[in-house]
C-alpha positions, -999 to 999 in steps of 0.1 A, spaced: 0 0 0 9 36 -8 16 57 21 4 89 24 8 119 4 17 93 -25 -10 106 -52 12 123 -72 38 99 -76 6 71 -85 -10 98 -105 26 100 -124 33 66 -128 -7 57 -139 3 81 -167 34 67 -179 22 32 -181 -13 42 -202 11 40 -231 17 8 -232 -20 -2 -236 -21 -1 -273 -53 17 -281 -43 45 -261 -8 49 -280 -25 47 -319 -45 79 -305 -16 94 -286 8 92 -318 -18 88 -348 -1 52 -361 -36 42 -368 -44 65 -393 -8 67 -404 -4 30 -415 -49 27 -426 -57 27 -462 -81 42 -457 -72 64 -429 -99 63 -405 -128 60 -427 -154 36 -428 -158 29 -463 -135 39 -492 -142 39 -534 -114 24 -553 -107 6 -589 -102 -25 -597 -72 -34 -609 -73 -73 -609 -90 -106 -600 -72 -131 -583 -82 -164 -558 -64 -170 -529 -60 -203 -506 -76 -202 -476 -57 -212 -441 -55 -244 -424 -80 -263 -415 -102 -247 -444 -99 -258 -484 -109 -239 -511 -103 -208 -533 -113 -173 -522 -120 -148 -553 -108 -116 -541 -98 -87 -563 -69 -59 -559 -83 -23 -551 -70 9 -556 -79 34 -539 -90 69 -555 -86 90 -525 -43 78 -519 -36 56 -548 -29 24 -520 -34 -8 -532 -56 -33 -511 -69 -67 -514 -112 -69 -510 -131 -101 -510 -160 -105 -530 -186 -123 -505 -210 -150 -516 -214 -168 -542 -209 -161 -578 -204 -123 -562 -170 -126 -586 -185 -126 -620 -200 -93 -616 -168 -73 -608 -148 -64 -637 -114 -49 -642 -114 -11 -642 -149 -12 -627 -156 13 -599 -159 -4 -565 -167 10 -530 -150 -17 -506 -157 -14 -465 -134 -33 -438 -147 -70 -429 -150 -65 -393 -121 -91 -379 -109 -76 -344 -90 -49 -336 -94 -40 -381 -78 -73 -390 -79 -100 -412 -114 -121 -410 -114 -160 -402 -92 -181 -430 -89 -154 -451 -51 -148 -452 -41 -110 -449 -76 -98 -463 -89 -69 -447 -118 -57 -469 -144 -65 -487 -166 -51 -522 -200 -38 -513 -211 -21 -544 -202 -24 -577 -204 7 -602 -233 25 -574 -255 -12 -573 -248 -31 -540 -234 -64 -547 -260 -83 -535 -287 -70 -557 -266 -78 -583 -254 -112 -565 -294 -122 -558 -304 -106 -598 -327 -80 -580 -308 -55 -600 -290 -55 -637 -258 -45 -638 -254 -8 -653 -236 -9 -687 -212 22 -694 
């Protein structure tokens, strides 16, 4: 136990050790928006620069279409999944997409999907799943 007329040496060493609690030093020194595609937004447009299927991890088997973004607003490149099935044949090369993060913790990668952080929502201003579900035609330019 402290003795008394300790609280500012606790209130000084409280302080110090906040930084090592990571959330607390990505806002302190603005990492998280530093290294974030798309820098602290929720949802970013971006075009489509290729299809390509990836493995999944262990214990899962199969391919996972996916398709490499880059984004309008900073010229990054980053991988999105297209969700569902058949989602891939309505995404083109050089299409507009508007891709959103997948939601794994703490902004990461999502179940077996290796190193994916994002995934295509809408597709030339029709959501995906219109598209995906033929609710909507795909708009011809």
């Amino acid at each position: 136990m402290p003795g008394l007329f300790a609280a500012r040496t606790l209130k000084k060493r409280r302080k110090k050790f906040r930084l090592y609690k990571a959330r607390i030093k990505h806002r302190i020194q603005g990492t998280l928006h530093k290294h974030d595609p798309l820098e602290g937004a929720p949802m970013a447009k971006g075009i489509v620069i290729a299809k390509k299927q990836l493995e999944q991890r262990q214990p899962h088997s199969g391919m996972l279409k996916c398709v490499r973004v880059k984004l309008v607003k900073n010229g990054k490149m980053v991988t999105a999944h297209a969700p569902r099935d058949k989602a891939i044949n309505f995404i083109q090369e050089h299409d507009e997409v508007i891709i959103e993060g997948i939601g794994g913790s703490q902004g990461r990668s999502y179940g077996s999907l290796p190193g994916v952080r994002y995934r295509v929502i809408k597709v030339n201003g029709v959501s995906l799943e219109m598209l995906r579900t033929g609710r909507k035609q795909r708009p011809s330019r």
